[in-house]
C-alpha positions, 0 to 999 in steps of 0.5 A: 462581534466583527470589527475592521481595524485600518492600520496605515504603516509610515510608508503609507501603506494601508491593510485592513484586517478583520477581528472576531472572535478566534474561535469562530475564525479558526474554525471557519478556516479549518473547515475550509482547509479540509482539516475536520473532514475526516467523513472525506478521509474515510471515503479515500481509505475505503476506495483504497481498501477496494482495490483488487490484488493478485496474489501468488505463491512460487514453490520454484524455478526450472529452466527447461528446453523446449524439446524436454518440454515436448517429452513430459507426458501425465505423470512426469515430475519437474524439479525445482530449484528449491529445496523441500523445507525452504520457505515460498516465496509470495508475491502481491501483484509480482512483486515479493511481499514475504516468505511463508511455509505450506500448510494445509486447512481443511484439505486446501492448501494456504500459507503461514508468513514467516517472513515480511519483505521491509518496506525499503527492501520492496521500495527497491523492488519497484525501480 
């Protein structure tokens, strides 16, 4: 049951405020904030999940001359700057995400993290 209750303060001010049962008023306000709408959260989570990334595995670096680039021919080795045995670098959308070693699965190559770049250290990154 609704009921309107007039209070006027000393100055004369009126306010008028609505009473019902709290349960219903509560909820009526929850609803309209957007607090039970998790079907809408879900729909925010799954577009996020649909977002493409590019990601790539760095074995090393070089710096080359141009003239040296002109003389590699099939079979030329360029060295990198990393060692054999130190982890690759991964990189989701070029900005370092973790570290990982090679391996191979069924005869294609893939990687085993071994180490994930924190959350502050790929913050920094950004800027």
């Amino acid at each position: 049951m609704e009921e309107k209750v007039d209070e006027t303060s000393q100055e004369g001010v009126s306010s008028v405020s609505d009473s019902s049962d709290g349960q219903e008023a509560n909820g009526e306000n929850a609803q309209e904030s957007g607090a039970f709408d998790g079907d809408d959260e879900a729909k925010d989570l799954d577009f996020i999940l649909d977002i493409p990334l590019e990601i790539s595995v760095e074995l090393g670096r070089t710096n080359m001359l141009v003239n040296d680039l002109l003389q590699l021919a099939r079979g030329s080795v360029i060295e990198l700057s990393k060692l054999a045995e130190e982890p690759m670098d991964i990189y989701i959308n070029r900005k370092l995400f973790a570290r990982g070693e090679v391996v191979v699965v069924n005869e294609k190559f893939g990687i085993r993290l071994t180490d994930i770049v924190s959350p502050a250290e790929r913050v920094k990154s950004l800027g």
